[in-house]
N, C-alpha and C positions, 0 to 999 in steps of 0.2 A: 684650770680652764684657761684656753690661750683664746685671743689676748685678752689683758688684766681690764679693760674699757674695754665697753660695745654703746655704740648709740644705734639705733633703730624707730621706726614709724608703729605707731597705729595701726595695726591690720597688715602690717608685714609681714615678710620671711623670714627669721635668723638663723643664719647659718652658725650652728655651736658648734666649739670644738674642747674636746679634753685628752688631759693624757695620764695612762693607767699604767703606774709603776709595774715593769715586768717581773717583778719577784713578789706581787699580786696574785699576777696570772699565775704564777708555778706553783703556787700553796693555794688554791682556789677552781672549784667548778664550774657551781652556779653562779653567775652573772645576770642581774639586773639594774637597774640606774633608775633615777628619777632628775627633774629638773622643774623647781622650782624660783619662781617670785616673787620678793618679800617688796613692802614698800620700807624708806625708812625707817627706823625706829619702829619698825611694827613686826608684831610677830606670828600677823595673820598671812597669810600666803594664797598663792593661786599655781595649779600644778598647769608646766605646759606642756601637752602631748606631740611628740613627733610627727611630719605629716607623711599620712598614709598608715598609718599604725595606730595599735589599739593598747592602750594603757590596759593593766592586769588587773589592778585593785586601787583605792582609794588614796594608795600613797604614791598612784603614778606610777609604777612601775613600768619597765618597759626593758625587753633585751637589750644587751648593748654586749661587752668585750671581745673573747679572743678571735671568735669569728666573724667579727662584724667589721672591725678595723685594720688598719695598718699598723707593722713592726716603724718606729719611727727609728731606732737604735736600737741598740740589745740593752736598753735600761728603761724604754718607753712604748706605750702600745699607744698610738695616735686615731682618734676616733672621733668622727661629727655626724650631727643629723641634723636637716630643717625643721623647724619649730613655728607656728604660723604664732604671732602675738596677737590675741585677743580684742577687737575692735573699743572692749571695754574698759581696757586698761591702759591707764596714762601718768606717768610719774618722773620727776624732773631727775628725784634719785633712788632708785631700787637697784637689790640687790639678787644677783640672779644665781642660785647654792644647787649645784650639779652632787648627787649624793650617788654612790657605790656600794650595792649592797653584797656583801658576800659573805660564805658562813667562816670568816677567819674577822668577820667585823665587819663595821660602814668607816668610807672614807669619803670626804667631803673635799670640794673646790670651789670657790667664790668668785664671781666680778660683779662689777658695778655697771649698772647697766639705765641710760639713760633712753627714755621711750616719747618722740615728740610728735605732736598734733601731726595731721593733716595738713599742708598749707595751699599746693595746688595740683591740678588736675593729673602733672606727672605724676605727682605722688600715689594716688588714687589709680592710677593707673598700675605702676607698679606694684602694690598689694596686689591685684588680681592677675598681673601679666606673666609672674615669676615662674609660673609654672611650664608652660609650653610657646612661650615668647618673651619681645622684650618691645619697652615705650620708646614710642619719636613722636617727642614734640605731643604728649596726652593720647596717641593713640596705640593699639596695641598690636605687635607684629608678630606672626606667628612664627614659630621656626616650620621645618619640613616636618609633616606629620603629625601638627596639630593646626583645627580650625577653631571656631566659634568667635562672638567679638571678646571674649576674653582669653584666647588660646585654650580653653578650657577642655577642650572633645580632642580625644588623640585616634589615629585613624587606627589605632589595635583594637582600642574599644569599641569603635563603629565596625570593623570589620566581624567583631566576634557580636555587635549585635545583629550585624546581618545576617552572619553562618545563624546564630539562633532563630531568628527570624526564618529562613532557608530551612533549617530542619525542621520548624514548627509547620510550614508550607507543608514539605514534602509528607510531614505526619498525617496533616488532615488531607490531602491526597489520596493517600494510601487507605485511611482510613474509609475515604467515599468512593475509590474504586472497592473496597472489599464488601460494603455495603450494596452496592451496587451487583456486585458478585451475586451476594447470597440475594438479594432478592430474585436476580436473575436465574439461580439455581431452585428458586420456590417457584417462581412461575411455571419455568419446565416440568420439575415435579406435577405443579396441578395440573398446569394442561394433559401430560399422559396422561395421568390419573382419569382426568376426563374420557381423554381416549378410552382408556382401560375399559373405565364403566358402561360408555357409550357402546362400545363392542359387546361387551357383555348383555347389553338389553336387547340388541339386535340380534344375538347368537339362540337369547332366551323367546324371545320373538319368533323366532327363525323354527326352533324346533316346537312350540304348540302350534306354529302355521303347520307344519306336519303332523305335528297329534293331530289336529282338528281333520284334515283334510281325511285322515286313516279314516278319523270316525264318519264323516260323509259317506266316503267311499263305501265303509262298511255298513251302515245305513241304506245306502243307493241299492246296492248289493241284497237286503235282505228283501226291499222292499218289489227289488225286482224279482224275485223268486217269490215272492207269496204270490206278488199280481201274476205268474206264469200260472202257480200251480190255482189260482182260480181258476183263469182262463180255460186249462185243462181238464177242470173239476162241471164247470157248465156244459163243456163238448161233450 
């Protein structure tokens, strides 16, 4: 692990780097790494995860070699990631053991690694600014396409929470014109419907006003022939 000394802050970034014999990589598949910090004399540790990646299991694991890094020579595979250090951890002398797991064995790399307090407000600053700016003077400047007062919001994520935001819109849109649809298509059903039946009572209406009237008629009719044939029955 180059270089052999790192001193670094409190809640910082470290940029690690190593390098993996290229007659490694030729006798070897799978690739993973771990990077751990020991304090002195101790042989309890604290594993530290890469930022923006997710460790595999308990011993830290994390992808790393032939396609992550650069050919340094045809004898070295040159490879780094940032590592955020731990707000919780503070040690005048640790030691920082980069380990290589591969099924031909683990190989190991060592430095020394000095981790000092907080002293002022730059410093504090930079733990949080590293990412999408850099400090003047305690405050934190964002580069193009990242805001927030820590640089922290980069304008990809804001825009993909917009698009989501926009498709989540246009869903329930969609959603209350199609509602609106079919209510609108229930209505019209009822109303003909209405119509339908409305015409139907009036059609049904329509013909006993006919039967009835036959029967009148036929009535008027009989009754005027009985009253004749009296009439002609007295003469």
């Amino acid at each position: 692990m180059e270089p052999i000394n790192l001193i670094t802050k409190i809640g910082s970034l470290l940029n690690v780097t190593w390098l993996i014999p290229t007659s490694i990589l030729t006798n070897t598949t799978n690739f993973t790494c771990s990077l751990r910090l020991y304090k002195a004399n101790s042989k309890i540790f604290n594993i530290l995860q890469p930022l923006f990646e997710e460790i595999s299991d308990s011993e830290g694991k994390f992808q790393c070699g032939v396609l992550m890094g650069q050919y340094l020579n045809s004898s070295y595979l040159l490879e780094s990631k940032v590592f955020p250090i731990p707000s919780a951890i503070y040690c005048k002398t640790c030691v920082m053991q980069w380990v290589l797991y591969t099924s031909a064995g683990n190989f190991y790399q060592c430095s020394d690694l000095l981790i000092q307090p907080k002293t002022n407000l730059q410093d504090q600053c930079e733990s949080k600014c590293s990412i999408g700016g850099s400090c003047n003077h305690g405050i934190c400047v964002c580069y193009q396409g990242y805001s927030g007062t820590s640089c922290e919001i980069s304008s990809q994520t804001t825009n993909f929470k917009l698009n989501e935001n926009y498709s989540h819109t246009i869903e329930i849109l969609f959603l209350i014109i199609l509602i609106v649809l079919i209510l609108l298509a229930v209505g019209v059903g009822v109303y003909f419907w209405k119509e339908s039946e409305d015409k139907a009572k009036k059609e049904k209406m329509r013909l006993l006003e006919i039967e009835k009237n036959k029967i009148l008629s036929k009535k008027t009719q009989y009754e005027l022939g009985s009253y004749t044939r009296r009439a002609m029955t007295e003469t």
